[in-house]
N, C-alpha and C positions, 0 to 999 in steps of 0.2 A: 720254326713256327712262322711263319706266311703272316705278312700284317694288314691289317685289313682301312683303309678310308675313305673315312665316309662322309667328309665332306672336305671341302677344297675352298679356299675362300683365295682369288686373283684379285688384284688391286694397281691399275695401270691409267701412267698419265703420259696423256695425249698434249704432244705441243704442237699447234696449227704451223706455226712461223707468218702468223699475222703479220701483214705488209710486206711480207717479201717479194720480190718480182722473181716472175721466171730467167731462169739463168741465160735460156736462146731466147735470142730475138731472132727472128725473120722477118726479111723487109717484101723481096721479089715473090714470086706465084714460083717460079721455077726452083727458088732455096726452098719455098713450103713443098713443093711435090716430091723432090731428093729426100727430105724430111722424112715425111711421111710414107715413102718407098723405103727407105731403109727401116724403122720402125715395123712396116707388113712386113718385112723380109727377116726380123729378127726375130718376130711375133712367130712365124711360121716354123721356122728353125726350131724353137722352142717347143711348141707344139709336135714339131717331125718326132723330135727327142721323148718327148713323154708317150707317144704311141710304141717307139722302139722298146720299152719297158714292160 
C-alpha cells in the first residue's frame, strides 16, 4: 500500500558568515580580466554540459 503526504514542513538555517572577506584579492586590471576569463570559460563549459543532456 502506497503512502501518501500531505504536507511537508522544511526548516533550514541560513549562516551569512558576516564579516568575512573574500578569500581573492585582486590588485592589477590584468589579474581581474584572467579572473573573469576563466570564470566565462568555466560558466560556459558548464552550460556546454547541461545542453549535451
Amino acid at each position: 500500500m502506497p503512502i501518501e503526504i500531505k504536507e511537508l514542513h522544511i526548516k533550514i538555517n541560513v549562516d551569512e558568515g558576516k564579516g568575512k572577506q573574500p578569500s581573492i584579492v585582486v590588485d592589477s586590471k590584468k589579474e581581474k580580466s584572467a579572473l573573469v576569463e576563466a570564470c566565462v570559460e568555466q560558466v560556459m563549459e558548464i552550460l556546454e554540459k547541461k545542453q549535451e543532456r
